[in-house]
C-alpha positions as CSV (number, residue, x, y, z in Angstrom):
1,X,141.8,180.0,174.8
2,X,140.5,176.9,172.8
3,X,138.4,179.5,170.7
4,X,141.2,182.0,169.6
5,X,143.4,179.1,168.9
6,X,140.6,177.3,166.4
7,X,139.8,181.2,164.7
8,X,143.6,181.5,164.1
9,X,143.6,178.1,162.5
10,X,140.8,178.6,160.7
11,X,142.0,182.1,159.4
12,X,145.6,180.3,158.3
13,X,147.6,183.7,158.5
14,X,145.0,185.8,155.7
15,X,143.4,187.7,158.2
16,X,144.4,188.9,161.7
17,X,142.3,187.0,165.1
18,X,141.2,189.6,167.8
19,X,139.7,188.8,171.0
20,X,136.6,190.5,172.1
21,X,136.2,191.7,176.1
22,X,133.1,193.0,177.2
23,X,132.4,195.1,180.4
24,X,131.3,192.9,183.6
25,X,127.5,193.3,183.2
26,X,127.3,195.0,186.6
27,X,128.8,197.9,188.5
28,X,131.7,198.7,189.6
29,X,132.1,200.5,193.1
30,X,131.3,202.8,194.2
31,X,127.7,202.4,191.7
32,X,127.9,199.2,192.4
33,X,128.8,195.9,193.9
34,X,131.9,194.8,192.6
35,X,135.5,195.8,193.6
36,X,137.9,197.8,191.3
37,X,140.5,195.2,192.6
38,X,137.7,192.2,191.5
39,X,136.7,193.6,188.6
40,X,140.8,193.7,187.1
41,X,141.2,189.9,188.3
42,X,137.9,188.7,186.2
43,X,139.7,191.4,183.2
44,X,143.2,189.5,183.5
45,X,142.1,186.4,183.6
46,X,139.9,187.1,180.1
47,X,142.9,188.9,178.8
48,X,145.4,185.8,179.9
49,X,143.1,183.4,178.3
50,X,142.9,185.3,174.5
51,X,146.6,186.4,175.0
52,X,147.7,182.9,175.2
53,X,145.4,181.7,172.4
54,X,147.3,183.6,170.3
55,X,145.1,186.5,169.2
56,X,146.8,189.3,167.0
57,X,145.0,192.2,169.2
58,X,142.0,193.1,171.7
59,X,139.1,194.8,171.2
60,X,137.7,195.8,174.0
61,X,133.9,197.1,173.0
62,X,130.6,198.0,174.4
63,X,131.8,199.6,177.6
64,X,129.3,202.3,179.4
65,X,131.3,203.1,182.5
66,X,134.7,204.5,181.6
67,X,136.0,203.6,185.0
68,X,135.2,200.2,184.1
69,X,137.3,200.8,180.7
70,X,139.8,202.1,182.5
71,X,140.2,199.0,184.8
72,X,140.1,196.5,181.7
73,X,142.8,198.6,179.9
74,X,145.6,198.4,182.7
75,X,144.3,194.6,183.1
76,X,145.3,194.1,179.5
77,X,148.3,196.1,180.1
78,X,149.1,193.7,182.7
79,X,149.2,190.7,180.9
80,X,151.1,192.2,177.8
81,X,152.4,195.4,177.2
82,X,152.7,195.4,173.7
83,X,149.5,193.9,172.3
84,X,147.7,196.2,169.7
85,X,145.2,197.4,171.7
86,X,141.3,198.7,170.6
87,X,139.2,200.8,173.0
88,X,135.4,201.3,172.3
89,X,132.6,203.3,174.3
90,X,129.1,203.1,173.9
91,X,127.2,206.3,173.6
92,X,123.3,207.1,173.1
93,X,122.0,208.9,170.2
94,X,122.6,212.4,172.3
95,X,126.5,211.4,172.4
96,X,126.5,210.6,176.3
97,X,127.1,207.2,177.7
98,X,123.8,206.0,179.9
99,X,126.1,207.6,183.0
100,X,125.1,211.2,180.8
101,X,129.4,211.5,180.3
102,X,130.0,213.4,177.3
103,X,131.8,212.0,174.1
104,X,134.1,214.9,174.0
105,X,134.8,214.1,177.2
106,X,135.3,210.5,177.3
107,X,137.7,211.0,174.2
108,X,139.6,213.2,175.6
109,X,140.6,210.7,178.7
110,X,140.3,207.7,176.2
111,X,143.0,209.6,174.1
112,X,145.2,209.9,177.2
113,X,144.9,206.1,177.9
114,X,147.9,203.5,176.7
115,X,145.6,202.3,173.5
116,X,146.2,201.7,169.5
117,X,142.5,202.8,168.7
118,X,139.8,204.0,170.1
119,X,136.4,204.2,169.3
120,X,132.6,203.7,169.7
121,X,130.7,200.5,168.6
122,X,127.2,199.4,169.5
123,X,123.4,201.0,170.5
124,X,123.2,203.0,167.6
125,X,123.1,202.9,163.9
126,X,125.6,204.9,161.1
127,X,123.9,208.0,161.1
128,X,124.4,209.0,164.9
129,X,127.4,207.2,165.1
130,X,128.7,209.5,162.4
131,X,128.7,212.5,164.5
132,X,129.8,210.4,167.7
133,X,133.1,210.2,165.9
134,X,133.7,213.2,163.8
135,X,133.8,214.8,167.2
136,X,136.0,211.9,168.3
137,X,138.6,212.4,165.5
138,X,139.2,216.0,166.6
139,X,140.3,215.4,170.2
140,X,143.2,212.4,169.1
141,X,145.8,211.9,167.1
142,X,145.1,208.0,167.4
143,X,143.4,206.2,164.5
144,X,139.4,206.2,165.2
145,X,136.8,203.0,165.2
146,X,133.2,203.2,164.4
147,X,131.3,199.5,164.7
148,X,127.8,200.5,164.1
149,X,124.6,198.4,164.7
150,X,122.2,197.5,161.5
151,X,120.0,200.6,163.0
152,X,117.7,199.8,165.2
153,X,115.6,196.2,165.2
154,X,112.1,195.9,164.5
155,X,109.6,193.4,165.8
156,X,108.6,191.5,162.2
157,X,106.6,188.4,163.1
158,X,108.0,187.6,166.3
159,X,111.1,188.4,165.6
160,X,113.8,191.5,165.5
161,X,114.6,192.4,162.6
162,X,117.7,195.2,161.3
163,X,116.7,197.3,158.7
164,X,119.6,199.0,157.8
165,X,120.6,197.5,153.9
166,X,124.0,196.6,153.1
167,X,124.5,199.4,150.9
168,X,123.2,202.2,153.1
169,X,126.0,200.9,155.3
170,X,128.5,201.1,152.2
171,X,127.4,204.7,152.1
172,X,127.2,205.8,155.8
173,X,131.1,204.2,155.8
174,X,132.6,206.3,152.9
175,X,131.3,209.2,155.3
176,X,133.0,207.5,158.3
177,X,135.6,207.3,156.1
178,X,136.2,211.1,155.0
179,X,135.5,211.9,158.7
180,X,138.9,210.6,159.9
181,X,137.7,207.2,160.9
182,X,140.8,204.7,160.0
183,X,139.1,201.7,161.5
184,X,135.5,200.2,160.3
185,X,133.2,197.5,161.1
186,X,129.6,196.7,162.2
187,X,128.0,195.4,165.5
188,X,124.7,194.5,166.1
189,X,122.7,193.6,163.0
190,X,125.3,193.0,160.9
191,X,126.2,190.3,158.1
192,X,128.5,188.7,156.2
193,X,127.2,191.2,153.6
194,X,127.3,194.5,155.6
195,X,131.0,193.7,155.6
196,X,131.8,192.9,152.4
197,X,130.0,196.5,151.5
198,X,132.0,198.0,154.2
199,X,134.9,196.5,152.2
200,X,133.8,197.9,148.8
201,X,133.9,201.6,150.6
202,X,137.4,201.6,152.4
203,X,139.2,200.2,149.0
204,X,139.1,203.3,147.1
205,X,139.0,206.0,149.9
206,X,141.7,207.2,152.4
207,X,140.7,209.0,155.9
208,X,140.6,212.4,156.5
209,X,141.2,214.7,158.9
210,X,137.8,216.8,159.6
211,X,138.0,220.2,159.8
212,X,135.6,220.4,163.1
213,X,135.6,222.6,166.1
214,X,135.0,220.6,169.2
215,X,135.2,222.6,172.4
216,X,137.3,221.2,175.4
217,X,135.3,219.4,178.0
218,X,136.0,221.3,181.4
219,X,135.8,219.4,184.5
220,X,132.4,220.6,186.1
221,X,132.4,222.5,189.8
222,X,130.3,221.1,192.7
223,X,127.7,223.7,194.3
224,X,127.9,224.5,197.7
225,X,126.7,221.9,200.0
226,X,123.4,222.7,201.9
227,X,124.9,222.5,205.8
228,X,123.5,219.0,207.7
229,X,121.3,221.1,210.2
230,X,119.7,223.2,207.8
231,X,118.2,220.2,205.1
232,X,115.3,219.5,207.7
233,X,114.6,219.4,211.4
234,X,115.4,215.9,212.1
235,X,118.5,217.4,211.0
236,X,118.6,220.0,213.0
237,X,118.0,218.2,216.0
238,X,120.4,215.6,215.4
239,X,123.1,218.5,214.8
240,X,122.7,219.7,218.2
241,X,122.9,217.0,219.8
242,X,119.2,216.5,220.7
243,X,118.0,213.1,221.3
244,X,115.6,212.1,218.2
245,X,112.5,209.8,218.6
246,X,111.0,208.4,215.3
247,X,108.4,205.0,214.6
248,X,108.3,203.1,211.8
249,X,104.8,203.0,210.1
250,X,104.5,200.3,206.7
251,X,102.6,201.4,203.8
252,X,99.6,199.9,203.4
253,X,98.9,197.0,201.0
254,X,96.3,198.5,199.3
255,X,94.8,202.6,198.1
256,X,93.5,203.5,201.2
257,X,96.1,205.9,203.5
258,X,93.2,206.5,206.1
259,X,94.5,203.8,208.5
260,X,98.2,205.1,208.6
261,X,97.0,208.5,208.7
262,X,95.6,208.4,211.5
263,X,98.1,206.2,213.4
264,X,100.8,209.0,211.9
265,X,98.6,211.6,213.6
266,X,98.3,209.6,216.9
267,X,102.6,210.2,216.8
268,X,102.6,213.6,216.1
269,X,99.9,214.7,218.8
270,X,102.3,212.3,221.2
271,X,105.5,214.3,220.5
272,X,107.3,211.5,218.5
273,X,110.2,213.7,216.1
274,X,109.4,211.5,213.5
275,X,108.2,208.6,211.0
276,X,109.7,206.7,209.0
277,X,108.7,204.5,206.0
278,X,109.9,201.5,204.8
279,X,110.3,200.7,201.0
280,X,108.9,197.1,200.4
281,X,110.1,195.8,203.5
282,X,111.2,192.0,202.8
283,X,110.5,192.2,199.0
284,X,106.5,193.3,199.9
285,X,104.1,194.8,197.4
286,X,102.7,197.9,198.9
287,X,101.7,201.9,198.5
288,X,104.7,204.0,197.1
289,X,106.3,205.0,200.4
290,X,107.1,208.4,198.7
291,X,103.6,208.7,198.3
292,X,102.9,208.1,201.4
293,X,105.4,210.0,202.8
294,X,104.2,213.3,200.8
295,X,100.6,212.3,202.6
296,X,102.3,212.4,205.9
297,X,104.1,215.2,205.8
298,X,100.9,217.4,203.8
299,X,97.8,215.9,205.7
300,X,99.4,215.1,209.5
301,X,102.7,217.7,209.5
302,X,104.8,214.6,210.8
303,X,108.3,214.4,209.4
304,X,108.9,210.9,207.5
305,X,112.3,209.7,206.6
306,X,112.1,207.7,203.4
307,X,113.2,204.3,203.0
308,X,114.6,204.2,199.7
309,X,115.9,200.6,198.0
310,X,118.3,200.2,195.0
311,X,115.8,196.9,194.3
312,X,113.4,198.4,192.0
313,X,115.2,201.1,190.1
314,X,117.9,201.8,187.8
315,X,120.6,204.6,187.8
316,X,117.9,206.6,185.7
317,X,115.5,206.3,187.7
318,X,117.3,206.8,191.2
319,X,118.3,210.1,189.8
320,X,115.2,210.9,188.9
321,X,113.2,210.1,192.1
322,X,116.0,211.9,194.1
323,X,115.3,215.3,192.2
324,X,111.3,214.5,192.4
325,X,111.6,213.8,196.5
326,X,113.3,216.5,196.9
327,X,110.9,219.1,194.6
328,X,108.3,217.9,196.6
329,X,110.0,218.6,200.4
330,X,110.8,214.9,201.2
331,X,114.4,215.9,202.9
332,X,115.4,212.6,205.5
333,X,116.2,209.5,203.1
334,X,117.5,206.3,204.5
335,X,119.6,204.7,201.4
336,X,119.2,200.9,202.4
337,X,120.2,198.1,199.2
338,X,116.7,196.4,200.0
339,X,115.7,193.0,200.1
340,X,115.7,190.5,196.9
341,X,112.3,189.3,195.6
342,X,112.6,186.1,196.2
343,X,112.2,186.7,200.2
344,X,108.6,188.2,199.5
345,X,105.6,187.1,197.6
346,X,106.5,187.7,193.9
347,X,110.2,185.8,193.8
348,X,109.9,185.8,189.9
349,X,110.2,189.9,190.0
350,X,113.2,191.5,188.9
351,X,115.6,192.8,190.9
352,X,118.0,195.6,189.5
353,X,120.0,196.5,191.7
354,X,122.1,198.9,189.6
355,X,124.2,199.9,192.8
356,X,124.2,198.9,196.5
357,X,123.6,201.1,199.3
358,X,126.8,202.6,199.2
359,X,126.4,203.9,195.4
360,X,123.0,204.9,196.2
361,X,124.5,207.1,198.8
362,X,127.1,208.4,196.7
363,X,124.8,209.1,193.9
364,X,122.7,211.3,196.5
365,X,125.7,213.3,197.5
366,X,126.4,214.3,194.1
367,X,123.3,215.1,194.2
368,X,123.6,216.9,197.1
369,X,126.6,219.0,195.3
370,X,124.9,219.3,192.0
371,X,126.3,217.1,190.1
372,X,124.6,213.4,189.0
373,X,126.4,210.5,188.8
374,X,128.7,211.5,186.0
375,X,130.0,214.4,187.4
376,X,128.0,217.0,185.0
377,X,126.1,220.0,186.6
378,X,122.4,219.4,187.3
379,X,121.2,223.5,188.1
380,X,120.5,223.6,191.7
381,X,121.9,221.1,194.5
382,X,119.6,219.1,196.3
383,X,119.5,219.1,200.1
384,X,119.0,215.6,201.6
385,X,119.6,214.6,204.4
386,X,121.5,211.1,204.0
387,X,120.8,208.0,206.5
388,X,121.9,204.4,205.9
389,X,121.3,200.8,208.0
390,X,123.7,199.1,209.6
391,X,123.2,195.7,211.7
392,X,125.3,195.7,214.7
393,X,125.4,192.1,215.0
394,X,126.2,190.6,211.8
395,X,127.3,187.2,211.5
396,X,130.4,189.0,209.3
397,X,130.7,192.0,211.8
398,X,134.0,193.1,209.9
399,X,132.4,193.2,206.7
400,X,129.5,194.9,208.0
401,X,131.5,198.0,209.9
402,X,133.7,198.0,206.5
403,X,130.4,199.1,204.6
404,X,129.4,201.4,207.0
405,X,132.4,203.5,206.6
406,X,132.6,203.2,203.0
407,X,128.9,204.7,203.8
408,X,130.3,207.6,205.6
409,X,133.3,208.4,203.3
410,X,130.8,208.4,200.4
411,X,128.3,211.3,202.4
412,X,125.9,209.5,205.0
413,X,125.1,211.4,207.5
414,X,123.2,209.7,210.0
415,X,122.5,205.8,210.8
416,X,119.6,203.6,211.5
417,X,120.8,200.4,213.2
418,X,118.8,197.0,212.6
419,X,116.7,196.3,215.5
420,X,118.8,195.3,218.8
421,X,118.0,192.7,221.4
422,X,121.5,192.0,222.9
423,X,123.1,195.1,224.9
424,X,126.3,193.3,225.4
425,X,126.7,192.7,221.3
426,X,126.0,196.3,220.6
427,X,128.3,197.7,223.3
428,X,131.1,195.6,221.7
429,X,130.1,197.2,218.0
430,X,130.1,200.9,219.4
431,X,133.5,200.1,220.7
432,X,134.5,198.7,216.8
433,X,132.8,202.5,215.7
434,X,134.7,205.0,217.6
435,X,136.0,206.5,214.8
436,X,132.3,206.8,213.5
437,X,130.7,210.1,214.9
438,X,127.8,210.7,212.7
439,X,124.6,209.8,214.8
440,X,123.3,206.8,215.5
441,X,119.6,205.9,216.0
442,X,118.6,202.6,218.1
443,X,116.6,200.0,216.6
444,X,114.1,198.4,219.1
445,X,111.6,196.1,218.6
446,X,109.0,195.5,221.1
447,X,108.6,191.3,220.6
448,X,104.9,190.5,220.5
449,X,105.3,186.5,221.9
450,X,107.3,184.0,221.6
451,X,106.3,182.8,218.4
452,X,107.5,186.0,217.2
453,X,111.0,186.0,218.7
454,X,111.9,182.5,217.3
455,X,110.5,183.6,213.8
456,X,112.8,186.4,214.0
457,X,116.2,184.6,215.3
458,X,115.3,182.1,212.6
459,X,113.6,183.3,209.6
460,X,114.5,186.6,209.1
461,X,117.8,188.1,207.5
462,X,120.0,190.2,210.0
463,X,118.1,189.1,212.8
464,X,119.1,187.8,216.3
465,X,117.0,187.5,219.7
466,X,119.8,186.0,222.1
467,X,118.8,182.4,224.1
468,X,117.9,184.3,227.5
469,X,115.2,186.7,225.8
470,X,113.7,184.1,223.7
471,X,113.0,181.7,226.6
472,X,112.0,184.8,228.6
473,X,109.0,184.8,225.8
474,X,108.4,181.3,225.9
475,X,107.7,181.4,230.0
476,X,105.8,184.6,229.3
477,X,102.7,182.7,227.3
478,X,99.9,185.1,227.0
479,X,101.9,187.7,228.4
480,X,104.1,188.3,226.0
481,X,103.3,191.5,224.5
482,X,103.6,193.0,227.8
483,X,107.0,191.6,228.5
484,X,108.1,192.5,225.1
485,X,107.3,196.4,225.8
486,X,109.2,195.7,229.6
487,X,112.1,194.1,227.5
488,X,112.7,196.9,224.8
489,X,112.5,199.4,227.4
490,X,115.4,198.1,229.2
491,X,117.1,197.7,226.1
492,X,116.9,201.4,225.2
493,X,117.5,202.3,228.6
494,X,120.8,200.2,228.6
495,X,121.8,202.1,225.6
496,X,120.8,205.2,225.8
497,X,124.0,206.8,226.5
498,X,125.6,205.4,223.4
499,X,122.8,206.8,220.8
500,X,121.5,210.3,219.8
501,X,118.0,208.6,218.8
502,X,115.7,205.7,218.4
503,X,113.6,204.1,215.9
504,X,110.7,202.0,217.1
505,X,109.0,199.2,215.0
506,X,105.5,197.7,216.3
507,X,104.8,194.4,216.1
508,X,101.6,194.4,215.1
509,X,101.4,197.3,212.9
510,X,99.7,199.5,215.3
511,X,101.5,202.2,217.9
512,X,100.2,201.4,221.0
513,X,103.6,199.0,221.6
514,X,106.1,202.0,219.9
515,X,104.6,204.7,222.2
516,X,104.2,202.9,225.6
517,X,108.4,202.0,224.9
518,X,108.8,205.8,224.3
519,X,106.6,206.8,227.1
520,X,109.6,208.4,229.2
521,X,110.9,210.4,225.7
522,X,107.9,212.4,225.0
């Protein structure tokens, strides 16, 4: 507020004072982790604050998602009906925003929206830009903005450096100009000087209305979903009803697969359905479990299910692995958000974290229809076979069942539950579920000693041994592995009945402890 006031004393009524709203920085459900309903309050709250300094109009620029747009535009809307209102998208140099959503598309619903202007700003320089908006012009009677960067910076001595002169801006508008655009300006780059030349090329010349064909975007048609039994035969067994058996193998730390190829081949020669590979398992450097997972499936004919995290990769490259699992036959994924770095060894990394688990589901079941995550046809669907995590006895339990059906309603299609000491607390989250009927398979870890359980209740995320089992461990001493096999037993045995499968994890790395609990399954 204190801002727009000072820039509207400073102009003294010679030039109108806009306020500038930029998207969130982070996504919106479901590609991402922040409410619709959140997102508008931060939007309001922005548009309150320039609304009551006393800005002349909004500009809202630099928005990628045009859901997000969408939510910032009633949020404005909200505040004040009447305000002159600017819209901008940000597009790449092929005209799609980095969602791959078409600018004749995304002008044709910006065009339907309650704005003033609309436009594109940012990312690029005049010359793409210019055909951004020619297109733009022909889908909208509204007048048309075009805020271009400087063109594209260049490291000079340290430092980034625009190229783009003044004058080839003055030119580049006078085109923008007799292209229909009735609103100009510059982004990223841009000086004092780029503007007044922008100012020399809009005195003398009055925008036009271009005489260019732009075909209407039509709303693209999923493909036929592959059925759940036929995308692989963890699949198929789970769709009738058979009950699943599956360990959990970590890659290994280094190149050599030899020592997890042979434990893989010691589960497929003991019956066990399947394997399943965690993706850098509390923030953990280690071999590509894709990788590995290719290895298992070529060199031991055990099915893996695939851990994949939303910690290391963007939108792009989700999509992109997706398509490349699936080219290469990797058909059970288990969408999970993943842990942050800073649990694991390199807590300076980088986490991105473009969507949670429940995006990275959705994104796989557009997949699954032939569609990526803007909606537009991809060729052929994909058929994978969707699993997520859930931990049955969250601290926030409510919160935690409220995911996992936002994880069902956006595709998943099976569930791996964290690993389960207490009977009792599982019993009562099974009884919270009922309206859940996609399968469900067991965690069960077989504790190693004592040490181990109280390093689990109290060190690890999502983790809980009750009070009873941990002293069981204690009075156990050297015993402990032994009781921790007799101990996950029972547990399985007591729930049984209320899964279709089980997971095992060994605590030591080996598979002596996973096959001894599934001994009676094989």
């Amino acid at each position: 507020m204190a801002a727009a006031q000072n820039a509207i004393y400073e102009a003294r009524g010679a030039a109108y004072v806009a306020g500038s709203m930029g998207p969130l920085g982070t996504g919106i459900q479901p590609l991402g982790t922040v409410s619709a309903e959140d997102a508008a309050a931060v939007f309001r709250e922005q548009a309150g604050a320039l609304i009551d300094g006393g800005v002349d109009l909004i500009i809202l620029e630099t928005f990628v998602n045009f859901k997000e747009l969408e939510i910032a535009v009633a949020a404005v809307r909200a505040r004040k009906a009447d305000i002159p209102l600017v819209a901008h998208m940000t597009f790449g140099e092929d005209g799609h925003t980095p969602l791959g959503e078409p600018i004749e598309k995304v002008a044709a619903a910006m065009d339907a929206m309650p704005i003033d202007v609309l436009g594109v700003n940012c990312s690029v320089g005049p010359a793409p830009m210019l055909e951004m908006v020619t297109k733009m012009a022909t889908v909208t009677n509204k007048p048309v903005s075009a805020m271009p960067n400087a063109g594209y910076p260049r490291m000079h001595e340290g430092r980034l450096i625009y190229m783009t002169t003044p004058e080839y801006l003055e030119t580049y508008a006078k085109r923008f100009i007799r292209s229909g655009v009735k609103v100009i300006g510059g982004c990223c780059g841009t000086t004092p000087a780029h503007i007044r030349a922008l100012h020399h090329a809009v005195k003398a010349l009055a925008p036009a209305r271009p005489a260019v064909e732009v075909k209407e975007s039509k709303k693209e048609e999923a493909a036929p979903i592959v059925p759940t039994a036929e995308k692989s035969p963890l699949a198929k067994k789970l769709s009738q009803g058979k009950f699943v058996t599956c360990v959990e193998i970590l890659p290994p730390k280094g190149a050599d697969p030899s020592k997890v190829l042979d434990m893989a081949k010691q589960l497929k020669d003991a019956g066990v359905d399947a394997c399943n590979i965690p993706d850098g398992p509390r923030a953990s450097a280690r071999m590509s479990p894709m990788s590995l997972a290719l290895l298992f499936e070529q060199k031991v004919g055990i099915e893996p299910v695939l851990h994949y995290t939303c910690r290391d990769r963007n939108i792009l490259g989700i999509q992109s692995d997706i398509l490349g699992a699936h080219a290469i036959g990797l058909r059970d994924i288990l969408a999970v958000t993943g842990d942050p770095p800073k649990l694991g060894n390199y807590p300076e990394a980088t986490a991105v974290y473009d969507v949670d688990a429940i995006g990275l589901v959705k994104i796989i079941s557009n997949l699954n229809r032939g569609l990526d995550v803007a909606g537009n046809r991809i060729g052929s669907p994909t058929a994978i076979h969707i699993g997520v995590g859930v931990n049955p006895v969250a601290i926030n339990l409510e919160q935690e069942i409220a995911r996992l059906r936002q994880k069902v309603e956006a595709g998943a299609e099976f569930i791996f539950t964290q690993p389960v000491f207490d009977t009792n607390l599982f019993i009562r989250f099974k009884n919270l579920t009922k309206d859940i009927t996609i399968p469900t398979l067991i965690g069960i870890l077989p504790l190693a000693s004592s040490r181990m359980a109280e390093f689990l209740h109290n060190e690890v995320p999502g983790m809980s041994v009750p009070d009873g089992i941990r002293k069981q461990m204690a009075d156990a001493g050297d015993k402990g592995a032994e009781l921790g096999v007799e101990l996950a037993i029972e547990a399985l045995e007591a729930m049984r009945g209320m899964v279709q499968g089980v997971y095992v994890m060994s605590p030591a790395g080996g598979v002596k402890a996973p096959l001894a609990v599934l001994k009676k399954y094989l």
